[in-house]
N, C-alpha and C positions, 0 to 999 in steps of 0.2 A: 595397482600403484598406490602407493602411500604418499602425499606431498606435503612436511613438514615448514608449517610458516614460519614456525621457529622450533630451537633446539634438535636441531636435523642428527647430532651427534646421539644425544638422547634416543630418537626412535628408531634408528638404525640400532646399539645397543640392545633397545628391549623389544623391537618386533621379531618374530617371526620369518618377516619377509625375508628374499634375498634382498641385497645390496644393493643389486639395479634396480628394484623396483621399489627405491626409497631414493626421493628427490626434494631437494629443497627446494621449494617454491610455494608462492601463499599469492602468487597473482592469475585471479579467474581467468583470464583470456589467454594465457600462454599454457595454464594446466588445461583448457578446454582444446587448444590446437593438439596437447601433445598424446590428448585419451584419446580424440574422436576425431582424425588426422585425415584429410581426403575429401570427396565430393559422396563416399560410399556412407556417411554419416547423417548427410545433407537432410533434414528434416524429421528426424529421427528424437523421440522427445526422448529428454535425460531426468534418469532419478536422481531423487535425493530427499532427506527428513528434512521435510517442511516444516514440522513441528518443532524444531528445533533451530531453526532457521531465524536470523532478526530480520526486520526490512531492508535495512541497507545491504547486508548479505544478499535477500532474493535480489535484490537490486543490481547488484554487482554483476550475481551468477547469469540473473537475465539480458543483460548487458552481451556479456561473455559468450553466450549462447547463441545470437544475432536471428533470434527469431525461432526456436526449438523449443519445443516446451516443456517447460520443466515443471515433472512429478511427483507425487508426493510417495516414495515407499515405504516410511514406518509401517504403515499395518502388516507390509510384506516382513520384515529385518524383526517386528515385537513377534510375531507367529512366530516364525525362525527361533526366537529364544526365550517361548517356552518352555520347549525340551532342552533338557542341561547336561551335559556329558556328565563323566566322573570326574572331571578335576574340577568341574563347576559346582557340584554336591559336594565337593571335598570343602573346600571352601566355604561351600552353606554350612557344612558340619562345623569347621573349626567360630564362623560367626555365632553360630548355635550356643559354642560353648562359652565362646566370651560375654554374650549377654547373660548367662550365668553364673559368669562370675562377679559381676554389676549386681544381680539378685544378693548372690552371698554378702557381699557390702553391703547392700539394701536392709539384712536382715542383720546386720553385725551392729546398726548405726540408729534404725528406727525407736524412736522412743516419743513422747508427750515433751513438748519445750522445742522439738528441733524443728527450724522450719522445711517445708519442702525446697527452699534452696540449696540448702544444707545437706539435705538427704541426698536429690541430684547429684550433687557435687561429688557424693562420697561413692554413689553409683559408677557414675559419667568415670571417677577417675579410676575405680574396680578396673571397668571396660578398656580404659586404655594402655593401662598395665599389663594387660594382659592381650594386647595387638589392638584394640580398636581403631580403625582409619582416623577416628575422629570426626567425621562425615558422614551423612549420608546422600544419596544422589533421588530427587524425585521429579519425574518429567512434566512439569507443570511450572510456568514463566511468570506466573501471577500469587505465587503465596512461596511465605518464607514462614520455617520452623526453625524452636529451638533444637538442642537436641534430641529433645523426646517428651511425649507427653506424660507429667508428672502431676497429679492432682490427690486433695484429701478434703474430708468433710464437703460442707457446699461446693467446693470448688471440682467434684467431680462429674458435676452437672452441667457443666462449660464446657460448648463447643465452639472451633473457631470459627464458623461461620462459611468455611469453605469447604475443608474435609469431612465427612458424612464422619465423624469419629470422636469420642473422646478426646479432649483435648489440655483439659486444664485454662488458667487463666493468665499465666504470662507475668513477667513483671511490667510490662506497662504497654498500652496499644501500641507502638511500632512492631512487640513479636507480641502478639493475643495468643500467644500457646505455650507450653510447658509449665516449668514450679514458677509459682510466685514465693513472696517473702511471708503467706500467712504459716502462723505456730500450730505444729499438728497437736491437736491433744487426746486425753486419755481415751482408746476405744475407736477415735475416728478410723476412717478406711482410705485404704494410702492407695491409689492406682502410679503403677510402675508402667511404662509402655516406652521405655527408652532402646531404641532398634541399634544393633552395629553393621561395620563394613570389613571385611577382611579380603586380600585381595580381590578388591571390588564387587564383591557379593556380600550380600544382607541378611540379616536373618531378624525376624518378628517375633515381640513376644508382650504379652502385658499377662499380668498380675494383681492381685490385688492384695491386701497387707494389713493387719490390724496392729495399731498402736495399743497394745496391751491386749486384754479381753473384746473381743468381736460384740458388737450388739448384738443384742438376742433375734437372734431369727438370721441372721446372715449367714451362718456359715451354713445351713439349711438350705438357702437360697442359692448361695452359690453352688452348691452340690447339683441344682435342680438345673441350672448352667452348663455345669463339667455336661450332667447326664445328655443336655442336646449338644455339645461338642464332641460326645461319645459317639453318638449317634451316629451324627455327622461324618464323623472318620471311621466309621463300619462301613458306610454307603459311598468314599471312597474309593472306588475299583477304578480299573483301568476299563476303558468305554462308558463310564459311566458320564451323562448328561446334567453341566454341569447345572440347567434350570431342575435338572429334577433334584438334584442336590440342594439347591436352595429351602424349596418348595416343602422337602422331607424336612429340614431342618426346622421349618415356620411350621410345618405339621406337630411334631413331636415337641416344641417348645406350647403349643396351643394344647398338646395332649395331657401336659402334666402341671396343666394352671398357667402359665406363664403370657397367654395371649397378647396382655393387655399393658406388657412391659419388654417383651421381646424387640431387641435391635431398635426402641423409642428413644426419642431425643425430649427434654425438658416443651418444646415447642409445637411438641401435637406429632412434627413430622414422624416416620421410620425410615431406618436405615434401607437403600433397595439394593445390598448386597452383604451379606456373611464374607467374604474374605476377596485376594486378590493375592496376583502371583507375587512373586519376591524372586529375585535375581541382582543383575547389575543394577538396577533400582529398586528402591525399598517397596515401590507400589506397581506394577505393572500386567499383564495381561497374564494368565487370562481374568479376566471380573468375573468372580462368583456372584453374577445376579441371577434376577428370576426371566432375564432379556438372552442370557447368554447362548449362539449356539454351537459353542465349543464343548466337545469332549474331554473326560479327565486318560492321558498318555503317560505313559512309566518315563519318569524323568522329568515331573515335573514337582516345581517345590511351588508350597501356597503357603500364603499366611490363613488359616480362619478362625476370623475374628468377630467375637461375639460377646452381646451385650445386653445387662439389663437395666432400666431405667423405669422404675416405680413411681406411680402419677405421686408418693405423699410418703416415698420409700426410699429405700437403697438403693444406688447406683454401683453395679460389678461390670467386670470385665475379665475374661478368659481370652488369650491368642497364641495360639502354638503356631510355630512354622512345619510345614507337613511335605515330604516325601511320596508320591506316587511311585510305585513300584510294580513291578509284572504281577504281582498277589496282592497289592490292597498299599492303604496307607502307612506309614512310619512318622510316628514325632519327634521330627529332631530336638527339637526344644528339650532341653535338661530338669528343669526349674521342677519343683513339686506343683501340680494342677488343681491346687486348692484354696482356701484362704488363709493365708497363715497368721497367725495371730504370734507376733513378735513378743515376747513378754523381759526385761529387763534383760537387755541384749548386753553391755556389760558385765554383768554379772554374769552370763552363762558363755562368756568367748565367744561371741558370734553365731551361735549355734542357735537356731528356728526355735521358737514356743512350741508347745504341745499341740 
């Protein structure tokens, strides 16, 4: 059953269901007599996402319930959609492609004088022209984002304090994330990490960007980056344990110098996870940590996201959205996997630097 508290017209419309099993109503005690009807019910605890749940809601439903105890089943419903049909991959594919078309704006617009709100702007509006929701959905009741994380020079050293991530600095503490109004200039390094939604699926991507000519030594560095997200997505299989996937990553990022900047945050801390699923939420199960003991299954899409942060250095970021399949991974992601050094973007039509 479906029980629409409002716009019953609407869900009848766009669900699925039949027509009898879509009712109007939005009051716990009468939608509780008409699920679990009889004395055969009698003490019988009832799920439901607690997580998602306010207090006056558990309040109500406990009310409703007259003594049954009520469950928590997300961990059960997020397992469930790990694995993503094909019209759910269809979807990730078409998000895939609109955050690249955000990049091509990215690349059309970057120059020394603009600010990063400006760049945003011209991103964010790429994205929506081209379907973006305009939203994204992340299951977490205590932090608000802008639309995406946008940072350059100093400011790519800013995190918000709650997302283990890149985040940028915000135009002012009520949202501490995305572009602020500072002037990118000649050479700085522009991270792009603005996610879309199309029919309710996400897809993940950052980048990094140079305003002109790249400082010397990054685009070296970032190469040394792509090579552990290479890695990474070779050791991608199907069965494969997603702690050893972590583990190989912080291996091979340590095998070719990178130890001592790999997934670090300005604050000493490290990141204790490389990526996370992507679905009807931009952030969800399964966590690529080094805790996880979930397997990588065909049909599942991930973000991994990966990061360098130099104690007196450069701050990069690489994140593809990725495809688990019967034979190994697939990058949905479009974008080129490098650092692209923008060089007088009207002058060349929109078209990438060298």
């Amino acid at each position: 059953m479906l029980f629409a508290r409002r716009g019953f017209e609407i869900a009848v419309r766009e669900t699925w269901l039949d027509k009898g099993q879509v009712a109007a109503e939005g009051n716990p005690e009468r939608i509780i007599r008409r699920m679990f009807p009889g004395p055969g019910f009698s003490g019988k605890p009832i799920g439901t996402e607690l997580d998602l749940l306010t207090i006056p809601h558990a309040r109500a439903l406990n009310k409703a319930l007259k003594g049954r105890k009520l469950v928590d089943v997300s961990p059960l419903i997020l397992s469930q959609r790990m694995i993503k049909d094909g019209g759910e991959i269809e979807s990730t594919r078409k998000a895939c492609s609109v955050i690249h078309s955000g990049h091509l704006a990215a690349t059309s617009v970057l120059r020394p004088g603009i600010s990063e709100l400006e760049l945003a702007a011209a991103t964010e509006n790429a994205q929506r022209t081209a379907g973006h929701e305009g939203c994204f959905f992340l299951r977490t009741s205590d932090f608000v984002m802008s639309r995406g994380p946008l940072a350059s020079g100093p400011n790519l050293r800013h995190t918000s304090g709650t997302l283990f991530t890149l985040a940028g600095l915000g135009l002012s503490s009520a949202v501490p994330t995305g572009p602020s109004r500072r002037i990118i200039k000649p050479s700085d390094l522009v991270l792009i990490d603005i996610p879309t939604c199309i029919e309710g699926y996400h897809a993940d991507q950052s980048r990094i960007y140079a305003a002109g000519k790249a400082p010397s030594g990054a685009v070296d560095l970032y190469e040394k980056l792509r090579q552990v997200s290479d890695h990474a997505i070779r050791n991608m299989l199907p069965g494969a344990a997603i702690k050893d996937l972590h583990d190989d990553a912080y291996a091979e990022a340590g095998r070719i110098g990178l130890k001592d900047s790999f997934m670090m945050f300005d604050n000493g801390s490290r990141a204790h996870f490389i990526g996370h699923g992507v679905g009807l939420e931009i952030n969800e199960p399964p966590l690529l940590s080094a805790h996880s003991d979930v397997v990588l299954s065909p049909g599942m899409t991930l973000a991994l996201e990966l990061h360098l942060m130099e104690p007196d250095g450069y701050t990069l970021k690489l994140e593809d959205t990725i495809l688990i399949t019967e034979s190994g991974a697939e990058i949905l992601t479009l974008s080129p996997r490098r650092l692209i050094e923008v060089r007088d973007p009207a002058r060349r039509g929109g078209q990438e630097g060298p």
